[in-house]
VOROFI-608794 format. One line per 3 residues: number of its first residue (from 0); for each residue x negated, y negated, z of N, C-alpha, C, O. Coordinates in steps of 0.2 Angstrom, whole numbers. Example, Ala and Ser with C-alpha at 12.3 -4.5 7.8 and 13.67 -1.06 7.14 Angstrom:
// VOROFI-608794
0 = -66/28/39/-62/22/39/-66/16/39/-71/17/42  -64/11/35/-68/5/36/-64/0/39/-67/-6/40
***
This chain:
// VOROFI-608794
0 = -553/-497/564/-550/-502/560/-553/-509/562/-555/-509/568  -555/-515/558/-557/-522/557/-553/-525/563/-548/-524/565  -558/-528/566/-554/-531/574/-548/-537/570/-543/-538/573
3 = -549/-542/562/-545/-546/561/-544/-544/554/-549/-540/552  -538/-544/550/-536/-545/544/-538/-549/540/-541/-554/542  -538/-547/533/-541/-551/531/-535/-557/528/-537/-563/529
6 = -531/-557/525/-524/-556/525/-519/-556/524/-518/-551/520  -513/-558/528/-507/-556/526/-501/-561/521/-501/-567/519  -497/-557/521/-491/-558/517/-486/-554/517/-484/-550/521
9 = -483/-553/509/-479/-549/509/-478/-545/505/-483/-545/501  -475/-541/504/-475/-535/496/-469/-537/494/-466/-538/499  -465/-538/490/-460/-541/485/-459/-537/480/-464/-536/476
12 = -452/-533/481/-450/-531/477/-444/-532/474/-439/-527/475  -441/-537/468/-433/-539/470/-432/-542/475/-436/-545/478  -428/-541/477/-425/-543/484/-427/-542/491/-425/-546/495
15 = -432/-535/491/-435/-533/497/-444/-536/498/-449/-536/495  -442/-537/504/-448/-539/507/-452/-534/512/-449/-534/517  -458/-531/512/-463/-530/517/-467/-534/519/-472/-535/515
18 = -466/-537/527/-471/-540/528/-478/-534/528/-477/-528/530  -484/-535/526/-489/-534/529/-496/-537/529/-496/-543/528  -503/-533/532/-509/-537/531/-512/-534/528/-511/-528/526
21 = -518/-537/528/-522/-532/522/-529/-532/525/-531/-538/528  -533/-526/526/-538/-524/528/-545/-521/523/-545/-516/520  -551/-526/523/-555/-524/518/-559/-517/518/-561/-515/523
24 = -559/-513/510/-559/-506/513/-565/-505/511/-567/-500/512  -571/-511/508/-576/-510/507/-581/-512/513/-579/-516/517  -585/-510/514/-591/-509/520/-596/-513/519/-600/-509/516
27 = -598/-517/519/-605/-521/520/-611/-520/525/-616/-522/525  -607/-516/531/-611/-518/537/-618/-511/537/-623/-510/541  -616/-508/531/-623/-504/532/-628/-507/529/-634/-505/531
30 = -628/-513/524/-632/-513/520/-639/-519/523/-638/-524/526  -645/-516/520/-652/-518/522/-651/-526/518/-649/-526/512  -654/-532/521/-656/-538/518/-661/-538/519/-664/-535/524
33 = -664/-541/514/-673/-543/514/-672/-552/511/-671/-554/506  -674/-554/517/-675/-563/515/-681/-562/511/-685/-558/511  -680/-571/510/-684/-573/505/-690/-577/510/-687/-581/514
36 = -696/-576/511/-701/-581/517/-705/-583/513/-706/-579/508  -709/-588/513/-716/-592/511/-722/-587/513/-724/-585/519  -724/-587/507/-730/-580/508/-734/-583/510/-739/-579/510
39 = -736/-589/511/-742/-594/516/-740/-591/523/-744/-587/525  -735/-594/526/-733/-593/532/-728/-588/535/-728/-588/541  -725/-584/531/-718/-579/533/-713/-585/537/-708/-582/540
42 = -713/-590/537/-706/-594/536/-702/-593/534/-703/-592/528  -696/-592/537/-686/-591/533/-688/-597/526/-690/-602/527  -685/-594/519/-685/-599/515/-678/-602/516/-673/-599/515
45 = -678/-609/517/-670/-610/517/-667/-616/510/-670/-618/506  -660/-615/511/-657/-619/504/-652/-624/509/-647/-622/513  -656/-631/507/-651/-636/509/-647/-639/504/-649/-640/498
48 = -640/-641/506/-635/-644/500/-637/-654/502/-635/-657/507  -641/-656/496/-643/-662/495/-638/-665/489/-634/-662/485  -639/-673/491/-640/-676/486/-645/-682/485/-648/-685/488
51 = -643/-681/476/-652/-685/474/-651/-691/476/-656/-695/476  -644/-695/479/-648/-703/482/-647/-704/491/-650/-708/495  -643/-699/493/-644/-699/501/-647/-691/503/-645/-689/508
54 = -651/-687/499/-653/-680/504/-649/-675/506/-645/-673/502  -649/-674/512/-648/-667/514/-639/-669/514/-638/-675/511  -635/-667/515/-627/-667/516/-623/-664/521/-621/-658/520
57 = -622/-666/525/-616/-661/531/-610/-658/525/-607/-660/520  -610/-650/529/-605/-650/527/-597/-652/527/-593/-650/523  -597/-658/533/-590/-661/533/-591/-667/528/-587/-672/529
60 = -594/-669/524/-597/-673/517/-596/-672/513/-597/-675/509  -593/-665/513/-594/-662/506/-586/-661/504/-582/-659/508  -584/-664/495/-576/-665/494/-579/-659/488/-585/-658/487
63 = -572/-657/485/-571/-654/478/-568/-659/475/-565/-664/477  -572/-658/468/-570/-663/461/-571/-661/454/-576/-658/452  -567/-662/451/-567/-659/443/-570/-665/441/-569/-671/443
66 = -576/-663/435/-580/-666/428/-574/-664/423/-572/-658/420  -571/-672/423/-567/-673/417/-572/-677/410/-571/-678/404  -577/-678/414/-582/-683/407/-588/-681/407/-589/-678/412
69 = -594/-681/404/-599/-683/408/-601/-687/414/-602/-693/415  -603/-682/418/-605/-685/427/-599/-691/429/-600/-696/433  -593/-690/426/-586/-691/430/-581/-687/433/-578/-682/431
72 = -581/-689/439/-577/-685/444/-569/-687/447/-568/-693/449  -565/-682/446/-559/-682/449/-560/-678/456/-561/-672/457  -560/-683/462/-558/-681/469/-550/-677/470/-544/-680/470
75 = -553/-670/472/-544/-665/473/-547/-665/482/-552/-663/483  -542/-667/485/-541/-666/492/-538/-656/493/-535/-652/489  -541/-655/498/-539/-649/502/-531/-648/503/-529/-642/501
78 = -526/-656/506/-519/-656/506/-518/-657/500/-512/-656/499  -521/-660/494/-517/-658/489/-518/-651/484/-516/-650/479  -522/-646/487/-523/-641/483/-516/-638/487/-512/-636/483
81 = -515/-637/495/-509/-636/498/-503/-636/495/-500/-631/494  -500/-642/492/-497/-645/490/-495/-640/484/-490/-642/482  -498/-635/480/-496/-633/474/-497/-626/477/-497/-622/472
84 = -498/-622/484/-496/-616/483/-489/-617/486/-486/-622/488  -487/-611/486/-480/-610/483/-478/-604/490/-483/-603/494  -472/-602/492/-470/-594/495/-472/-590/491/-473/-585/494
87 = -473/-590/486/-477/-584/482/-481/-581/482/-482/-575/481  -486/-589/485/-494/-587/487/-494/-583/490/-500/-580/489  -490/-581/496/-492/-577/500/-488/-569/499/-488/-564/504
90 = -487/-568/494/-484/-562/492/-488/-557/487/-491/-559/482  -487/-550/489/-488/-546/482/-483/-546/478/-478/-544/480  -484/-547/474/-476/-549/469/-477/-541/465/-482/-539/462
93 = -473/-538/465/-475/-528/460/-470/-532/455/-465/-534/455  -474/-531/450/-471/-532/444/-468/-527/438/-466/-528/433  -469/-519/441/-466/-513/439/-471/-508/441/-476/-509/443
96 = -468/-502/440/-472/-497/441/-476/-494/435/-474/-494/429  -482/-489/438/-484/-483/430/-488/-479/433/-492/-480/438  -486/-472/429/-490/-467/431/-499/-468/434/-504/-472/432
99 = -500/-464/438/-508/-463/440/-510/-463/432/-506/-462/427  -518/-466/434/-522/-466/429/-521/-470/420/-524/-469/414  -515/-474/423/-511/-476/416/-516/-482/414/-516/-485/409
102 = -520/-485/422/-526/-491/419/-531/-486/419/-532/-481/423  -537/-489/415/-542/-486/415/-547/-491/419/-548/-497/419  -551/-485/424/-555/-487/430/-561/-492/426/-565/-494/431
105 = -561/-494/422/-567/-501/420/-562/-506/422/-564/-511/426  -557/-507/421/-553/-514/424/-554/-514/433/-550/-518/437  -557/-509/435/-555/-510/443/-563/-513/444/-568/-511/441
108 = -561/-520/449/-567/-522/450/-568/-523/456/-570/-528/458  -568/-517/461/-572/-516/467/-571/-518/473/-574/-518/478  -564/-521/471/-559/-524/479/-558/-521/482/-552/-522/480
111 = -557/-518/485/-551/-512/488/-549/-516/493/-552/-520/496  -542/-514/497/-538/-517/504/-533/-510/506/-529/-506/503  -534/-512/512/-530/-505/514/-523/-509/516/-524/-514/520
114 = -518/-508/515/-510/-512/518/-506/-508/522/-504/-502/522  -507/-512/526/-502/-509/534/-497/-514/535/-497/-520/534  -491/-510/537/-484/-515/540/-490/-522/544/-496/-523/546
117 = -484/-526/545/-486/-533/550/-481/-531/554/-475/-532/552  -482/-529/560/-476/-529/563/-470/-522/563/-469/-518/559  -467/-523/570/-463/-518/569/-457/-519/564/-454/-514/561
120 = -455/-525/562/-449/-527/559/-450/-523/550/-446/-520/546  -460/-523/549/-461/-521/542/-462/-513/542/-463/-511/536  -462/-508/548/-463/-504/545/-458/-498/543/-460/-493/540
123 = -452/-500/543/-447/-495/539/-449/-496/533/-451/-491/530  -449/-503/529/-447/-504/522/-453/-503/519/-453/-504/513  -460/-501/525/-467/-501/519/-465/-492/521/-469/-488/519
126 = -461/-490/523/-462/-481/524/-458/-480/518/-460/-476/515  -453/-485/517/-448/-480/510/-452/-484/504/-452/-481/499  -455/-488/504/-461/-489/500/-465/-486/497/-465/-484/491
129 = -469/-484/502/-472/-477/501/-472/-472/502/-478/-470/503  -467/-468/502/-464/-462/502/-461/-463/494/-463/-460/489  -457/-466/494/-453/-469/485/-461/-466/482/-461/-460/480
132 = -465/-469/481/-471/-470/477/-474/-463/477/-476/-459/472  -474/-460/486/-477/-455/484/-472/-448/479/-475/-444/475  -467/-448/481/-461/-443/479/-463/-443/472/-466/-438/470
135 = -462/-449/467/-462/-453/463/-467/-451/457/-467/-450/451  -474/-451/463/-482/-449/460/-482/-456/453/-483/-455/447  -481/-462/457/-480/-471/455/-487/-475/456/-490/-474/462
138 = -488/-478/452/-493/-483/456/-489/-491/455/-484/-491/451  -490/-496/457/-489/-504/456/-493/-507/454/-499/-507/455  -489/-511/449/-496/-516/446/-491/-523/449/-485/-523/449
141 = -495/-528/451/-493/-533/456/-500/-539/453/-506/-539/450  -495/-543/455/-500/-551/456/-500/-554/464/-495/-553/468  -504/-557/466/-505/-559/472/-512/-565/471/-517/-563/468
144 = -510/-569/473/-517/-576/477/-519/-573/483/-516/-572/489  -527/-571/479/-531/-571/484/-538/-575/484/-540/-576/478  -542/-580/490/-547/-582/488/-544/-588/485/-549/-591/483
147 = -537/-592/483/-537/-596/479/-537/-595/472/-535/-599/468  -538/-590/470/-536/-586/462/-529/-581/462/-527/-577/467  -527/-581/458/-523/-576/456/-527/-569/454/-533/-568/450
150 = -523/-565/457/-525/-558/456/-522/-553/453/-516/-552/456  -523/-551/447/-520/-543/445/-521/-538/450/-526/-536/450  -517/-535/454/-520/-530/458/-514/-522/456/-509/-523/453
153 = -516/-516/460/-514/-509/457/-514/-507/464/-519/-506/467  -506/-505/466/-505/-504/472/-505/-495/474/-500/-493/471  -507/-490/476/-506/-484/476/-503/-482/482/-501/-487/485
156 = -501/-476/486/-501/-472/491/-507/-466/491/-509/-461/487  -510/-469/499/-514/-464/500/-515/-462/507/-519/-465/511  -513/-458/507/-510/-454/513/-503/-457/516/-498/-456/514
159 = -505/-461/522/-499/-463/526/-500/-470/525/-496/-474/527  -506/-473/520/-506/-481/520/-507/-482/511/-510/-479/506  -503/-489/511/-505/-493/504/-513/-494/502/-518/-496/506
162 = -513/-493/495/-522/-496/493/-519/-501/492/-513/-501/492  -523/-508/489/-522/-512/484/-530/-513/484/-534/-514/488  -532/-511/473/-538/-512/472/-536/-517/467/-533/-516/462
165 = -540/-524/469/-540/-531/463/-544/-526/455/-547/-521/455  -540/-530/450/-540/-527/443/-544/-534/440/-543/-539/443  -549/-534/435/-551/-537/430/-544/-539/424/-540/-534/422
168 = -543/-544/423/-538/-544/416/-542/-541/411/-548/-538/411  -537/-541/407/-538/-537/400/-545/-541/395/-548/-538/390  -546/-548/398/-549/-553/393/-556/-553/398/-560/-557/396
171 = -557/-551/402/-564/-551/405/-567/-544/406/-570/-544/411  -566/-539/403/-569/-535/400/-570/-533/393/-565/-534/388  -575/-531/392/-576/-531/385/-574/-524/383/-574/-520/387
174 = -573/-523/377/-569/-519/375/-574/-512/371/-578/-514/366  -574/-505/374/-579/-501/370/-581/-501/364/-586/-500/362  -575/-505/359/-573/-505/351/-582/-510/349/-586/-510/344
177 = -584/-514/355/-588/-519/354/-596/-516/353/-601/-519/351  -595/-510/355/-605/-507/355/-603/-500/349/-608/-497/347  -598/-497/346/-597/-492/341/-602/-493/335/-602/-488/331
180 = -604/-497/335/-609/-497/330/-616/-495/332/-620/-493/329  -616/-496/336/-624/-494/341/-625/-486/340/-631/-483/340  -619/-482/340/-618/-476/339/-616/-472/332/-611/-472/329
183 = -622/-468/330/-621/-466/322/-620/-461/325/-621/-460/331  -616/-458/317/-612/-451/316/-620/-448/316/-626/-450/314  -616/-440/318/-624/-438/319/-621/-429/319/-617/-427/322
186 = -624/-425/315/-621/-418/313/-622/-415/320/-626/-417/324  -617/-409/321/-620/-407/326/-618/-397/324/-613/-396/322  -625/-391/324/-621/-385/326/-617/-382/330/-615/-385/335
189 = -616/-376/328/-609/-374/332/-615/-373/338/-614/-376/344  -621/-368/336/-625/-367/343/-627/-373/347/-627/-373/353  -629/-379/344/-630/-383/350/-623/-386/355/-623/-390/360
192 = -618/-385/352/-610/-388/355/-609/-381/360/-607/-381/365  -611/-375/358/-612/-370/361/-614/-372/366/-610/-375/370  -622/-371/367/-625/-371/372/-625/-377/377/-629/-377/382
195 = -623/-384/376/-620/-390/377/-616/-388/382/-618/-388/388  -607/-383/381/-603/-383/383/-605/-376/388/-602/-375/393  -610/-373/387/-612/-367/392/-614/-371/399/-611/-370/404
198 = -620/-376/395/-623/-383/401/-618/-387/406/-619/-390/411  -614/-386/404/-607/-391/406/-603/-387/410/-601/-389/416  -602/-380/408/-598/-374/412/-604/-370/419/-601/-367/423
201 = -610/-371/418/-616/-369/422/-614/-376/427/-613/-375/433  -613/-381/426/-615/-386/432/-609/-390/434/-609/-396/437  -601/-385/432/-596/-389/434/-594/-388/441/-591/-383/443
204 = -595/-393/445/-591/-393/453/-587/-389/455/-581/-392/457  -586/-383/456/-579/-380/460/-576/-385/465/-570/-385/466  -578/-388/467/-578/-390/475/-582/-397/475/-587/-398/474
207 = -578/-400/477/-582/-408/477/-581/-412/483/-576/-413/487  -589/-414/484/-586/-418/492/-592/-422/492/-598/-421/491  -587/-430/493/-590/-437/492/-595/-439/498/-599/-443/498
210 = -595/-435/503/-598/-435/509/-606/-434/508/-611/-436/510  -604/-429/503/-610/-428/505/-618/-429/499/-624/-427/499  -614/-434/496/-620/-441/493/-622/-446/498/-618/-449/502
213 = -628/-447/499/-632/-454/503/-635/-456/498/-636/-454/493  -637/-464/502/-639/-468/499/-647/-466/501/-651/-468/506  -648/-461/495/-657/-461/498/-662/-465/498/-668/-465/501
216 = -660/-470/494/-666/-478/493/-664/-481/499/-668/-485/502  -659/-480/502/-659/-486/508/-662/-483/514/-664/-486/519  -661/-476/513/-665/-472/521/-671/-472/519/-674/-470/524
219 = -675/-472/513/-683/-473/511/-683/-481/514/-688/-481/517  -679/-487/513/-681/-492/514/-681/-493/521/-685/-497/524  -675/-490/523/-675/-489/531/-683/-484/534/-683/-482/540
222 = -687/-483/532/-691/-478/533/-697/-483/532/-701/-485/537  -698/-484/527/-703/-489/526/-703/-496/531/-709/-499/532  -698/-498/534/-700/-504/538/-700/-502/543/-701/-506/548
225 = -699/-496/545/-700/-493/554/-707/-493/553/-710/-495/558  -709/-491/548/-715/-489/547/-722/-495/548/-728/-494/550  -719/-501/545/-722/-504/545/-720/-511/550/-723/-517/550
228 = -716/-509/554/-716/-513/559/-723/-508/564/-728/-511/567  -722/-502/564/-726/-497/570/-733/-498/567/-737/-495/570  -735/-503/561/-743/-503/558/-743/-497/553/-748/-498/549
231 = -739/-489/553/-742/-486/547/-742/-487/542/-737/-490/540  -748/-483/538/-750/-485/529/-745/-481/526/-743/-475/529  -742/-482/523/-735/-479/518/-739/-475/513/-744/-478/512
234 = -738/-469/510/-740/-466/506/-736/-464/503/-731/-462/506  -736/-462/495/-732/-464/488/-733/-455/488/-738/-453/488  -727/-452/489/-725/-443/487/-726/-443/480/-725/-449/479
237 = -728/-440/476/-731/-440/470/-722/-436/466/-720/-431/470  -719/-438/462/-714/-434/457/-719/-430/453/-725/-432/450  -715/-421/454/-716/-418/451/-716/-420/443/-712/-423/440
240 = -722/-417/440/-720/-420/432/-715/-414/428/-717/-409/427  -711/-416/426/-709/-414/422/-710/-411/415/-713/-415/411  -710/-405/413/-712/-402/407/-709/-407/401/-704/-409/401
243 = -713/-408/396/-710/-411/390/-707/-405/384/-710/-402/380  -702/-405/385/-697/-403/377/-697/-407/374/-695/-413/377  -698/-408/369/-696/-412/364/-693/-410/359/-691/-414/355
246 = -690/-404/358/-686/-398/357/-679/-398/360/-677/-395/364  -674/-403/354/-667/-401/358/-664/-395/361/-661/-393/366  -665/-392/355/-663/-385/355/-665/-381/362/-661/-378/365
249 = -672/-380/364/-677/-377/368/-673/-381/376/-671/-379/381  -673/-388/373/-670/-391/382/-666/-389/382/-665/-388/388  -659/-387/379/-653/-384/380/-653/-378/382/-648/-376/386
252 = -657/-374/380/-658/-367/382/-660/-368/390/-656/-367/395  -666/-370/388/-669/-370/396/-664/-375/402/-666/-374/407  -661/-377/402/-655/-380/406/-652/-377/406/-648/-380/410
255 = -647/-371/404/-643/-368/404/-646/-362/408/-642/-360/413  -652/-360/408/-654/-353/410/-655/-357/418/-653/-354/423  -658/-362/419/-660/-364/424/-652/-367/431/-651/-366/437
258 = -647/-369/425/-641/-372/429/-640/-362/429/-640/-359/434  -639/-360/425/-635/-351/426/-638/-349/435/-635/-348/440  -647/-350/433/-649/-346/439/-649/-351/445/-652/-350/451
261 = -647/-354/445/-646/-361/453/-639/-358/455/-638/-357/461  -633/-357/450/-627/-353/451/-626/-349/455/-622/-349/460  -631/-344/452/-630/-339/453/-634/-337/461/-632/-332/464
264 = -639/-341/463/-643/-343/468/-637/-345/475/-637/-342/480  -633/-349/473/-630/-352/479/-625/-347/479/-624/-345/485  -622/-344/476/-616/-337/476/-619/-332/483/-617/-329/487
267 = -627/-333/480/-631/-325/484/-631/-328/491/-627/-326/495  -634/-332/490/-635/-338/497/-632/-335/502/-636/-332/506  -627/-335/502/-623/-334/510/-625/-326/513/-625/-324/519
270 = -627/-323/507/-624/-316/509/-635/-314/512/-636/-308/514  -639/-319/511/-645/-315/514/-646/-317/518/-646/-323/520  -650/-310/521/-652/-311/526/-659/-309/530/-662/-305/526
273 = -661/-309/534/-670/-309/536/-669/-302/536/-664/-300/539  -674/-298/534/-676/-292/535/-677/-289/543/-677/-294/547  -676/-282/547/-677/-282/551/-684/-282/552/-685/-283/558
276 = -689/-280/547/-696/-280/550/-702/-286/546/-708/-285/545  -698/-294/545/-702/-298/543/-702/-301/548/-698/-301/553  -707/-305/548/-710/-308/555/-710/-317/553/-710/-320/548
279 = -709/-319/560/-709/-324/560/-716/-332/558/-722/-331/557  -714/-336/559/-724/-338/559/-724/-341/567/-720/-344/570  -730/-338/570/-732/-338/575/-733/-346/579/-736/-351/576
282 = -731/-347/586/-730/-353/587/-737/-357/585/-737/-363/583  -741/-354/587/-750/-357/586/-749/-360/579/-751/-366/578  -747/-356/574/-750/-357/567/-745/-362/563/-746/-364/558
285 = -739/-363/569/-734/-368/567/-736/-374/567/-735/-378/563  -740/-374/573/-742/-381/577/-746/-382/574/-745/-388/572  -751/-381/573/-758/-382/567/-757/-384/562/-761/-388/559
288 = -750/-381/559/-748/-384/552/-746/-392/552/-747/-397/548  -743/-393/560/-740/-398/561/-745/-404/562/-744/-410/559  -750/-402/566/-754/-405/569/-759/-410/561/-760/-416/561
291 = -760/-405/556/-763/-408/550/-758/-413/547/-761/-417/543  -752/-414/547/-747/-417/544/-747/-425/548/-747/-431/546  -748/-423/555/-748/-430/560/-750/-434/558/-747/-439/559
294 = -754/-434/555/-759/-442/554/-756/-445/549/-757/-451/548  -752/-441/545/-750/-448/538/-741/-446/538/-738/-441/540  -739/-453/534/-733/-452/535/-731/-454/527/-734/-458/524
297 = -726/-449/524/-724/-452/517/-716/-452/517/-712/-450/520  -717/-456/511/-710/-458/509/-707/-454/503/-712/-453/500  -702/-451/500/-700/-446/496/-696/-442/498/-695/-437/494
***
């Protein structure tokens, strides 16, 4: 868990209070940065905060100001921004409950926070909290100031701890209704809705696990700078080419035969095994193979 909080407050229900904190459930710390350098010299490029009649600006120089005019400014102090939050500010306000799934996942906009009691005083009332919710099979739609914004946020129970994932409102997403013209009606046979829904029942998941997707551009990119810190020449794995169909019908066929036989492959999978009289590749002719690969290193 994060050594600090990101913040706390409370959950507000009616009358009842949970204190708690909130912890961010998204990760950054894997991710690869590539700066910006002067391709004369490989210098950090840097961005200084100036102004056009005195230059460069400390940041204890710098105030917030609303353009009420052109190039007129209304100076708002810090204690008066103060001044207008409220005890509210500091609360998840649940403003009723609804069935899982009842917002649709484009309004979720990629916050996630994980909610734990603050304290021993809060953990009874976030337990019937979240036990209420789980029994229940409830989620929360709440308001909370985060960041100095008001937020729509959508409370769940997941496992033993609360989610809260910030929501887009309803007016900053655009709505499907807006691209329906892009899409003409378009006849379709029973055989191609057939062999469609063959393709779909050939590649549906029995079993699913998030684990076991990586991010393979970042371990190519992690690959590539080890590589080129060490001096070697990167060499480009060629993608197999692809057969051209141009033949809906023909690609429907052929993806169904190919998704059946990938099926029907991993089912067999478990059950084979080495013959007792096939033989191994010999260590010599392992190492020869090896020996030819050493000198070049690819990515792919």
């Amino acid at each position: 868990m994060a050594a600090r909080s990101s913040w706390k407050g409370f959950i507000k229900l009616s009358l009842v209070s949970v204190p708690v904190k909130a912890y961010t459930a998204n990760s950054s710390s894997s991710d690869i940065s590539l700066h910006q350098l002067h391709s004369g010299c490989n210098n950090r490029i840097h961005y200084l905060k100036s102004c056009p009649e005195h230059g460069e600006v400390k940041n204890e120089e710098i105030v917030k100001g609303y353009e009420y005019a052109k190039g007129e400014y209304v100076i708002i102090d810090e204690e008066e921004l103060e001044k207008l939050r409220t005890e509210s500010d500091h609360s998840i306000q649940i403003d009723g409950f609804i069935d899982p799934g009842r917002i649709d996942p484009i309004y979720h906009s990629g916050k996630t926070y994980y909610l734990v009691p603050d304290g021993a005083v809060g953990q009874k009332p976030y337990a019937l909290l979240r036990q209420a919710m789980k029994q229940n099979d409830l989620n929360a739609v709440a308001q909370v100031v985060l960041a100095g914004r008001e937020q729509l946020v959508l409370l769940r129970p997941d496992g033993e701890v609360l989610v809260m994932t910030v929501l887009a409102h309803k007016n900053e997403v655009k709505s499907a209704e807006a691209f329906k013209d892009e899409v003409e009606e378009t006849g379709l046979s029973e055989e191609e809705i057939k062999l469609t829904n063959l393709l779909i029942g050939a590649t549906t998941l029995k079993e699913f696990d998030l684990g076991r997707y990586k991010d393979n551009y970042k371990e190519k990119l992690t690959q590539l700078i080890q590589m080129k810190v060490e001096g070697k020449e990167v060499v480009q794995v060629p993608s197999p080419e692809e057969p051209k169909i141009i033949n809906l019908m023909e690609a429907l066929k052929r993806s169904v035969a190919q998704a059946q036989a990938g099926a029907a492959a991993g089912k067999a999978a478990p059950k084979a095994k080495v013959a007792a009289g096939e033989k191994k590749m010999a260590p010599s002719a392992r190492s020869r193979g090896e020996e030819k690969k050493a000198g070049q290193k690819k990515i792919g």
